[in-house]
C-alpha positions as CSV (number, residue, x, y, z in Angstrom):
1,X,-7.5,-6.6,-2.8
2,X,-4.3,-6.9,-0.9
3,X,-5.0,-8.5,2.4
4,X,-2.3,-10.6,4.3
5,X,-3.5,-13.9,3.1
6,X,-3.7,-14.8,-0.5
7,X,-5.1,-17.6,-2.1
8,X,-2.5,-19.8,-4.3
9,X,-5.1,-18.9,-7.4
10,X,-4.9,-15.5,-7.0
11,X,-1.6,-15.4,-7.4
12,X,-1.2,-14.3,-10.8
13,X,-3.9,-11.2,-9.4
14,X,-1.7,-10.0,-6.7
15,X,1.1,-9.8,-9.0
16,X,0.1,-7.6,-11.5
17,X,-1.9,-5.7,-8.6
18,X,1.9,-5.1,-7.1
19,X,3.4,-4.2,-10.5
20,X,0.4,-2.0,-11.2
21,X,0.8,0.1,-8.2
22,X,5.1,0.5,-8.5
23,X,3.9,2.2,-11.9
24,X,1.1,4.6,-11.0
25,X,3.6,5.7,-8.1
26,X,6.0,6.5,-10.5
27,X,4.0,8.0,-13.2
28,X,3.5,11.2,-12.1
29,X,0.9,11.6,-15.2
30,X,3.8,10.9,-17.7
31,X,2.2,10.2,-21.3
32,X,4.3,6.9,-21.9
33,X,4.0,5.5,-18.1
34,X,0.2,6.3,-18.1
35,X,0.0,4.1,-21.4
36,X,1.4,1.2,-20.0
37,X,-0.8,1.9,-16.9
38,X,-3.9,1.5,-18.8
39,X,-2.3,-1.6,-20.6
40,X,-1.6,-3.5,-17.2
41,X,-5.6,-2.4,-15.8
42,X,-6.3,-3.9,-18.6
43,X,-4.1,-7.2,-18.2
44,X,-5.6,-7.1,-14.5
45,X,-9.0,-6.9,-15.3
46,X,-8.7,-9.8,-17.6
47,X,-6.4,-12.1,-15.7
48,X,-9.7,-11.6,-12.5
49,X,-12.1,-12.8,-15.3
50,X,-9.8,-15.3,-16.1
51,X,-9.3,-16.6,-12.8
52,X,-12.5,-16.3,-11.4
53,X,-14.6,-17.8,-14.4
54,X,-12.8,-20.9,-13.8
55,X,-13.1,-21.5,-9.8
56,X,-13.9,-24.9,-8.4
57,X,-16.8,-25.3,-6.0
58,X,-14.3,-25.7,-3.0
59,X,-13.0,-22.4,-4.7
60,X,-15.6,-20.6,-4.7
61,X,-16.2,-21.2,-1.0
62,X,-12.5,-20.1,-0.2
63,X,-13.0,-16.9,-1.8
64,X,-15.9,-16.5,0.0
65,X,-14.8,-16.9,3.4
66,X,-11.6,-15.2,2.6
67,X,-13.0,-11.5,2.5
C-alpha cells in the first residue's frame, strides 16, 4: 500500500503498515515477535475496515483515483 502520496485518512493505515514491517524484519521466526506480528495484522486489518467503512463520497473518489 505504500506509495509516495498518502491520503490524510489513511494515516492511521500507513502507520501500523510501517510498524508491522520493522517487526517481521526483525523476527526472524521468533515465537514472541511472531505473536505480536499476528496481533498488529490483526490491528491492520481492522483499522482498513475501520477506515474504509466510513469514507465520504469525495472519499471514495480520492481513493479511487489515488491507485
Amino acid at each position: 500500500m505504500s506509495s509516495g502520496y498518502q491520503l490524510p485518512f489513511e494515516k492511521s493505515i500507513y502507520e501500523i503498515e510501517s510498524r508491522l514491517a520493522e517487526l517481521e524484519k526483525a523476527s526472524n521466526g521468533q515465537f514472541g515477535v511472531s505473536e505480536l506480528v499476528r496481533k498488529v495484522r490483526r490491528e491492520l486489518d481492522e483499522e482498513k475496515r475501520k477506515v474504509y467503512m466510513n469514507l465520504t463520497a469525495y472519499q471514495t473518489v480520492l481513493v479511487a483515483r489515488h491507485s
